[in-house]
C-alpha positions in Angstrom: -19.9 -4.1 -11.3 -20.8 -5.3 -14.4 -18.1 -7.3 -16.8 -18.9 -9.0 -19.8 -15.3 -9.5 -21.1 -14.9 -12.5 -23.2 -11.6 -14.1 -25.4 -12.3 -14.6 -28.8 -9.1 -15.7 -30.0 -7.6 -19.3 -30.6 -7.5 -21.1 -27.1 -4.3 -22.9 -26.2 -4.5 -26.4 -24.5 -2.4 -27.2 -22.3 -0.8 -30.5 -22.3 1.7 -31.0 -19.3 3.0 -29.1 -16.7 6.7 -29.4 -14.7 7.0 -27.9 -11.5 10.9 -27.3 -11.1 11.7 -26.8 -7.3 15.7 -26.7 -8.5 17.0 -26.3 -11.8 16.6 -29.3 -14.0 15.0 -31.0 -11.0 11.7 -31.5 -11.3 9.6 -31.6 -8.0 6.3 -32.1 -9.9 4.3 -32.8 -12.8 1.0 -33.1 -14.3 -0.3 -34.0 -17.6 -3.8 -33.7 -19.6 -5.8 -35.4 -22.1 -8.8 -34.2 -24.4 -11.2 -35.3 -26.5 -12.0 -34.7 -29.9 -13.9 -31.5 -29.0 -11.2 -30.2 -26.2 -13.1 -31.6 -23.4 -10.4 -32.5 -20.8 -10.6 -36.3 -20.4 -7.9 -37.1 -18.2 -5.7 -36.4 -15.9 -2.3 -37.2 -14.0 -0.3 -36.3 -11.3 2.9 -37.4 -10.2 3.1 -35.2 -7.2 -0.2 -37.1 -5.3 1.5 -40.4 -5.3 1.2 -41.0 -9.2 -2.8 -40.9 -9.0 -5.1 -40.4 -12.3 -8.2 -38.4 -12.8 -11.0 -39.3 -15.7 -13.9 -37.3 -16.9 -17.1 -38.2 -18.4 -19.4 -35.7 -20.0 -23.3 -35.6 -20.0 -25.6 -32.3 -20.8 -26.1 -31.5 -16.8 -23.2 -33.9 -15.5 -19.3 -34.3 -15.4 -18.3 -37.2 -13.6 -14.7 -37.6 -11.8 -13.5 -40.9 -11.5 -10.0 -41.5 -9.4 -8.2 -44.8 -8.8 -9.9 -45.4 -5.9 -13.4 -44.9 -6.9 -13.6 -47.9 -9.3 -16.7 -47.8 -11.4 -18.1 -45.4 -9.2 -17.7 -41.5 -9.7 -15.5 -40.4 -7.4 -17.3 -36.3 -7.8 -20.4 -35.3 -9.4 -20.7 -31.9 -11.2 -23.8 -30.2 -12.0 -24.3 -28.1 -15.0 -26.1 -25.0 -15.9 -27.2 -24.3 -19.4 -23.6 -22.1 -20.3 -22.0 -25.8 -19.0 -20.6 -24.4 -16.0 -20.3 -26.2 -12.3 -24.0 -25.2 -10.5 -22.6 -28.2 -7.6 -20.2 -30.4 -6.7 -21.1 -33.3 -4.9 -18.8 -35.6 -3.0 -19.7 -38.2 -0.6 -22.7 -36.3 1.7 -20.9 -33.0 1.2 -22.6 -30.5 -1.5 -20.8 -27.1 -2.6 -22.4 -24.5 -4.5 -21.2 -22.1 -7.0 -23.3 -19.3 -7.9 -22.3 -17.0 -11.3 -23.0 -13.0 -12.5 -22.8 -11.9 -15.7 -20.4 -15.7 -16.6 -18.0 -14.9 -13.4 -17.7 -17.2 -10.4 -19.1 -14.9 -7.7 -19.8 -17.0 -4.6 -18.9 -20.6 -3.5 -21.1 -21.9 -0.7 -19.9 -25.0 1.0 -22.0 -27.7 2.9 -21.1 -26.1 6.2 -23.2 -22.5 5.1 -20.0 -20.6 4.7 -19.2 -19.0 1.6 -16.6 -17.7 -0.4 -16.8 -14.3 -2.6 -14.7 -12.9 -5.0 -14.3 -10.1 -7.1 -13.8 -9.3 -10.5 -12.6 -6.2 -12.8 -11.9 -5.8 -16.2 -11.8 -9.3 -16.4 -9.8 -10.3 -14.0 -10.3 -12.1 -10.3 -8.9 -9.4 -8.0 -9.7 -10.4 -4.8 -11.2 -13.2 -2.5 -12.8 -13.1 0.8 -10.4 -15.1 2.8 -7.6 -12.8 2.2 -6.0 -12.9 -1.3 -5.8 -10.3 -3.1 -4.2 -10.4 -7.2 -2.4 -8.2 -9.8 -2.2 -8.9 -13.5 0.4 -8.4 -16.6 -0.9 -6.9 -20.0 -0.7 -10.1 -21.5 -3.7 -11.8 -22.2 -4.3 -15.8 -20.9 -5.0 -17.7 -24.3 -4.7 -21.0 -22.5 -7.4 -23.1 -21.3 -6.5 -22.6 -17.8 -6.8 -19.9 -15.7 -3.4 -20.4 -14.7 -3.5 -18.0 -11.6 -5.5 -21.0 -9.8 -2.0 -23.5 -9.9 0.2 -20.7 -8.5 -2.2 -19.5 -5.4 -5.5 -20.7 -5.9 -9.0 -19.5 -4.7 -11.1 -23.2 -5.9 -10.2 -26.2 -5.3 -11.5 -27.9 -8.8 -9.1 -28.3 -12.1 -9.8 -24.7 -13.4 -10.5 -25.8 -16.7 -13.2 -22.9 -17.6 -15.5 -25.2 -16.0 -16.2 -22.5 -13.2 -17.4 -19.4 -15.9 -15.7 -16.8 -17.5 -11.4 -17.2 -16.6 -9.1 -14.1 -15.7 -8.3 -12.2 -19.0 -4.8 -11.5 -18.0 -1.8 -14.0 -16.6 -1.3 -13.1 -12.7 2.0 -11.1 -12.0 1.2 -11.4 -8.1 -0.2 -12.4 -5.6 -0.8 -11.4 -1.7 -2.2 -13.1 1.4 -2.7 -11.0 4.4 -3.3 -13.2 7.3 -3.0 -12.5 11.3 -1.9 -8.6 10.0 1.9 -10.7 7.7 1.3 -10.0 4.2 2.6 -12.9 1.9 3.5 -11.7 -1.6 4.2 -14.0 -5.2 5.5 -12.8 -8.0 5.3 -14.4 -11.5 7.6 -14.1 -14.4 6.8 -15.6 -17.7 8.9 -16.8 -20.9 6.3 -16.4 -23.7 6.0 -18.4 -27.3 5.8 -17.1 -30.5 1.4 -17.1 -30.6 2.1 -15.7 -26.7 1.4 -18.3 -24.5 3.0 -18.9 -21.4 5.6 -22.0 -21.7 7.8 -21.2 -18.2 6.5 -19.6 -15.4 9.5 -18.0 -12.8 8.3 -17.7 -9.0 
C-alpha cells in the first residue's frame, strides 16, 4: 500500500528524556545534543552505566563513536541519497534496511533473517515478530518517533534516520508471543505548540 504522508510543520527537538519508575524518582535518563543544522551530535545515558554516544556526519556516512571505541567508530552508517540508513556495520556483522515510498519496510540482519513491517496512513502498525500498534489523533511533531523508546521494533536512536517516522504518537501497544498477548498503553500531557512533555504507561 502506497503512503506518501509527510509533516510539514515545525519539528520539535527533543532535548532530554526522564524515565520515572516511581514518582519523583527517576529510574532513567537520556539527554541529546545538535548541531547548528539539528543534526543530533551527542548522546547520553545514565541508565547504561553513564555511557556517551557522538556522531559525525559525511554525505554517505554517520559515524558512532562510544567511550570504548576511542578514535575509532564504534558503528558505521551508510546513506542513501534521502540520508537515510542503507547499512549498519558493526564489527564483521552488516544489517540492511531496505525503504518504499520513504518507510522502513524490511531490516535484514547478517544472519539472512529479516524483519518486516507495515505501514498505514502513516503510521507503523505492525512488525513481523509479533507487535502489533495503535495511534492517538495527535500528530508526532518531535524529531523522534517516540513509539520506538516505549516498545521498539529497531534497535538504532530513531532519529528520522531510518525514513519517514509514524505520523501519530502510539496509544498502544501489543506483543503476542507463545498465544499471551502483552498490551501498553500510553497517556500523554501535551504543551501549548502540542508536543508531548510526559508520557503515562
Amino acid at each position: 500500500e502506497k503512503d506518501n504522508y509527510t509533516y510539514s510543520g515545525p519539528t520539535k527537538l527533543v532535548k532530554e528524556i526522564k524515565v520515572y519508575s516511581n514518582p519523583g524518582e527517576i529510574g532513567a535518563y537520556m539527554s541529546f545534543v545538535y548541531d547548528d543544522e539539528g543534526r543530533l551530535i551527542r548522546v547520553y545515558h545514565d541508565y547504561l552505566n553513564n555511557k556517551f554516544w557522538a556522531y559525525t556526519y559525511s554525505e554517505k556516512t554517520i559515524e558512532e563513536f562510544s567511550e570504548e571505541s576511542d578514535l575509532e567508530p564504534y558503528i558505521i552508517y551508510g546513506l542513501n541519497n534521502e540520508g537515510y540508513i542503507t547499512t549498519l556495520e558493526l564489527d564483521d556483522d552488516t544489517i540492511t534496511y531496505f525503504y518504499r515510498d520513504g518507510y522502513l519496510v524490511k531490516t535484514r540482519y547478517s544472519d539472512y533473517k529479516s524483519e518486516y513491517y507495515t505501514w498505514k496512513n502513516g503510521n507503523i502498525v505492525s512488525t513481523s515478530d509479533g507487535w502489533t500498534y495503535e495511534y492517538t489523533n495527535i500528530e508526532n511533531i518531535t524529531n523522534l518517533d517516540l513509539g520506538y523508546f516505549l516498545e521498539g521494533p529497531t534497535e538504532v536512536v530513531p532519529f528520522r534516520w531510518k525514513g519517514l517516522h509514524s505520523k501519530n504518537l502510539i496509544s498502544r501497544s501489543i506483543l503476542v508471543d507463545d498465544n499471551i498477548e502483552y498490551t501498553s498503553a500510553y497517556e500523554y500531557t501535551l504543551d501549548k505548540d502540542g508536543a508531548p512533555i510526559k508520557i503515562k504507561l
